[in-house]
C-alpha positions as CSV (number, residue, x, y, z in Angstrom):
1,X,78.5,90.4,71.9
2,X,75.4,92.5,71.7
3,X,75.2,96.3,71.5
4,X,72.2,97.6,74.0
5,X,70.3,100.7,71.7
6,X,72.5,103.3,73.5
7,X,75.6,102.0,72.6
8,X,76.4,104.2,70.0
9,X,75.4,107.6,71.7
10,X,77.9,110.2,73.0
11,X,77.5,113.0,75.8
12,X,78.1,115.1,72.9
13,X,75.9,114.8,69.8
14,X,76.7,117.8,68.5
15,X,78.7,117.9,65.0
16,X,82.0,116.4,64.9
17,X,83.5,119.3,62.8
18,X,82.7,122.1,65.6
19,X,85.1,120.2,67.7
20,X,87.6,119.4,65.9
21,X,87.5,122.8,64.0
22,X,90.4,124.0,65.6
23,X,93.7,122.0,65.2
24,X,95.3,120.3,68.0
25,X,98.9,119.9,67.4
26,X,99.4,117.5,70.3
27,X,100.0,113.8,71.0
28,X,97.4,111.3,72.6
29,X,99.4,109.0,73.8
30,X,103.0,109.2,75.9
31,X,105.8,108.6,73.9
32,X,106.2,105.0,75.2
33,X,102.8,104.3,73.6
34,X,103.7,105.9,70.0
35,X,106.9,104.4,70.2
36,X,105.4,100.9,70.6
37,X,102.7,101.8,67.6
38,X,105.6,102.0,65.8
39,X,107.2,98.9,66.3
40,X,103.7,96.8,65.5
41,X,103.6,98.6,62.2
42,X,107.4,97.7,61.6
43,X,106.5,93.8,62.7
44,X,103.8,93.6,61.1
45,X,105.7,94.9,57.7
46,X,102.3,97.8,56.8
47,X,103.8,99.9,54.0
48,X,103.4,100.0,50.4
49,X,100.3,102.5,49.7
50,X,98.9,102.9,53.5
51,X,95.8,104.3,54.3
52,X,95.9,106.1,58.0
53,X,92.0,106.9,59.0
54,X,91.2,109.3,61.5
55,X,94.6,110.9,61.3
56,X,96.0,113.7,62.3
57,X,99.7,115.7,61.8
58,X,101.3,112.7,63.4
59,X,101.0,108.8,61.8
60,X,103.9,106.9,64.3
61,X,105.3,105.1,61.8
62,X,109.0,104.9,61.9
63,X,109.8,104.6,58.9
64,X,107.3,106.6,56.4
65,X,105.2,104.2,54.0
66,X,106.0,104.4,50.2
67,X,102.5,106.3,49.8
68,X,100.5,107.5,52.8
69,X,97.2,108.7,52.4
70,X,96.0,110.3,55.4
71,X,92.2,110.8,56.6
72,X,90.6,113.1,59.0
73,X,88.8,116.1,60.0
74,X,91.1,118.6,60.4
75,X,92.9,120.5,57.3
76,X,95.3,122.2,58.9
77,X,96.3,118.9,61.3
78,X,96.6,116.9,58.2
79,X,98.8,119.3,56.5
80,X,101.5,119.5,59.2
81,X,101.5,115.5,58.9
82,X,105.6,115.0,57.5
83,X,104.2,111.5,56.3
84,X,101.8,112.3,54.6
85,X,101.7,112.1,50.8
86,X,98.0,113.0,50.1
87,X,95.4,114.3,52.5
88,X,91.2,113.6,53.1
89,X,89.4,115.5,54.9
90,X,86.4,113.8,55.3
91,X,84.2,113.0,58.6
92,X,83.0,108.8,59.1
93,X,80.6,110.0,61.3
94,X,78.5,111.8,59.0
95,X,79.1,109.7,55.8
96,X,81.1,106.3,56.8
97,X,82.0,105.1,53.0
98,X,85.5,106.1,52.1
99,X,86.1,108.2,49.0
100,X,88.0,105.9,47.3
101,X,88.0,103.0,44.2
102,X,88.2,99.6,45.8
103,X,91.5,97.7,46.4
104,X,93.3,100.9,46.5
105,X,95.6,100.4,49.6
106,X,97.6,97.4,50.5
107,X,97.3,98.4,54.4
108,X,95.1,100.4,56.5
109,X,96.0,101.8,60.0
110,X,93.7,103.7,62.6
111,X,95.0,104.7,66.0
112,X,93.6,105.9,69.3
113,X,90.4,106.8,67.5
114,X,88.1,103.9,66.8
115,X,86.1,104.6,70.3
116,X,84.7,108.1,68.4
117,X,83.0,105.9,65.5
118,X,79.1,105.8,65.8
119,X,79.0,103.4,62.8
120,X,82.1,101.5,62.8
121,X,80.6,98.6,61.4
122,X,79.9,100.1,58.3
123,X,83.8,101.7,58.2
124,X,85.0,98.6,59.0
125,X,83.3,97.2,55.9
126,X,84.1,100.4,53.5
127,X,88.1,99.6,55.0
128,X,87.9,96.0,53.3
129,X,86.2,96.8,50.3
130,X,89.6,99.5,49.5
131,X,92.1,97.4,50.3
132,X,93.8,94.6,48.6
133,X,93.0,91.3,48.9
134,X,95.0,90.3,51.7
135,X,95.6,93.6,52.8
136,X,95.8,94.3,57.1
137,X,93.7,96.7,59.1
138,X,95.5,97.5,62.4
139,X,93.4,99.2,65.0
140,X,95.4,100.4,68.1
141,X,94.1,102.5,71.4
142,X,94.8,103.3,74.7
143,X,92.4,104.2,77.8
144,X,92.6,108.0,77.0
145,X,90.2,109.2,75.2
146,X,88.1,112.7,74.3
147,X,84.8,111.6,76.9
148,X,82.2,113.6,75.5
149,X,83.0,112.2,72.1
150,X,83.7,108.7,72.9
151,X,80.6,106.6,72.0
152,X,79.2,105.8,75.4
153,X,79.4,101.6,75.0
154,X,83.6,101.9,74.6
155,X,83.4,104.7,78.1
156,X,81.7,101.7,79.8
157,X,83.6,98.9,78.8
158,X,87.1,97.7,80.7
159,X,89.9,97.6,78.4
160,X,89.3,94.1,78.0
161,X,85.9,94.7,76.4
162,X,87.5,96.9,74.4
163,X,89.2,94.7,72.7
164,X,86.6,92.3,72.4
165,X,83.9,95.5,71.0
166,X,86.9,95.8,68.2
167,X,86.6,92.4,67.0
168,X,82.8,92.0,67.1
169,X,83.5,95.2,64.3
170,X,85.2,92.6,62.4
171,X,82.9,90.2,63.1
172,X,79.9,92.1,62.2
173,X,81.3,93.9,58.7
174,X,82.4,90.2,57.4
175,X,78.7,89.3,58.0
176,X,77.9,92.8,56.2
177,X,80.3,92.1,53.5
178,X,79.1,88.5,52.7
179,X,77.2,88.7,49.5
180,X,80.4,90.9,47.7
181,X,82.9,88.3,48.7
182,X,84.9,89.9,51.0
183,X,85.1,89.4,54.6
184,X,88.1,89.7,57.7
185,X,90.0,86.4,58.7
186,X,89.7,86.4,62.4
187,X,91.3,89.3,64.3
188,X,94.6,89.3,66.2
189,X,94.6,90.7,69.8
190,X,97.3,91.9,71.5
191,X,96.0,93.6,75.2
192,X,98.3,96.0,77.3
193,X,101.5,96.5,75.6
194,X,104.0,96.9,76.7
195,X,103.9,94.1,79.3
196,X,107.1,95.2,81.6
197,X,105.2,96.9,84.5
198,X,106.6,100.3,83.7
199,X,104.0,102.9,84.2
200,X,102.5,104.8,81.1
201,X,99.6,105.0,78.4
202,X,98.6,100.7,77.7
203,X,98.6,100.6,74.3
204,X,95.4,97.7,72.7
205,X,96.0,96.4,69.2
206,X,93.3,94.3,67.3
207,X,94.5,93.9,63.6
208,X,92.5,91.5,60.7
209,X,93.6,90.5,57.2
210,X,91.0,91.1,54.4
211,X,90.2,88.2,52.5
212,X,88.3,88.2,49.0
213,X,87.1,85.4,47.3
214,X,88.1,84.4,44.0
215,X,84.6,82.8,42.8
């Protein structure tokens, strides 16, 4: 998959923290949609010490991880987050490494935000350098989205492509991550859920395992 030059750019290039200065204490998704975020992350078994980037005062686990540490731009979203056990407030757009030692987390999460990254390719790198070895990175999103912040590639794309963007992410930071010995086993897609025909938010997941080599 290639990215054309203007991939990346947004309607609005303006600062992400004027934006999201003032707190939105609402839901992006129906409750159909959260409720079936929820049951990946109890499938898939994420808890332990969970990093949730690009969070807000709502994480959708059902059941809370034994340590969630919660990343976004908002302070006053992030601290109406029940979940949460420690807050970040720090903004990927600006400065994509994450503020933390490497292998810190056994599981990272990221939902309905991943179309706002302008350098997701170097987050998606950062993600794998702080968790475990063997540790997941579960990326789920629905076609709703803030437009003028949405980078102008995903806007574009059906939700399909979407899906296929997230994985060329994976694709891409394993490349990046090469020479340190870490990279993504190939990523899991799941498209539309839930698949009954009822109407509501589709809900995307694209999820990898980290994998760091031991020579």
């Amino acid at each position: 998959m290639e990215f054309p030059p203007t991939f990346f750019d947004r309607a609005d290039p303006a600062p992400d923290n004027r934006f999201y200065a003032p707190p939105r204490l609402v839901t992006h998704i129906d409750h159909r949609a959260i409720a079936e975020v929820g049951a990946l992350y109890d499938e898939l078994g994420v808890n332990g010490h969970v990093l949730d980037l690009m969070s807000s005062w709502v994480s959708h686990f059902t059941r809370s991880p034994a340590a969630l540490t919660v990343l976004g731009m908002n302070e006053v979203e992030l601290a109406r987050n029940p979940q949460a056990s420690s807050t970040v407030v720090h903004d990927l757009n600006v400065d994509p490494s994450l503020p933390f030692p490497a292998a810190s987390f056994d599981d990272a999460v990221c939902c309905v935000s991943v179309d706002y990254l302008v350098a997701p390719v170097a987050v998606f790198s950062e993600v794998a350098r702080v968790l475990h070895p063997g540790g997941r990175f579960v990326i789920t999103f629905s076609n709703r989205c803030f437009p003028t912040k949405a980078i102008r590639g995903w806007l574009e794309a059906t939700d399909d492509e979407r899906c296929d963007i997230v994985v060329e992410y994976f694709r891409r930071s394993s490349v990046a991550l090469g020479a340190a010995g870490i990279a993504w086993e190939d990523p899991i897609v799941r498209r539309g859920l839930p698949d009954d025909g009822a109407r509501g938010d589709p809900l995307f997941a694209v999820w990898s395992r980290s994998v760091h080599s031991t020579t």
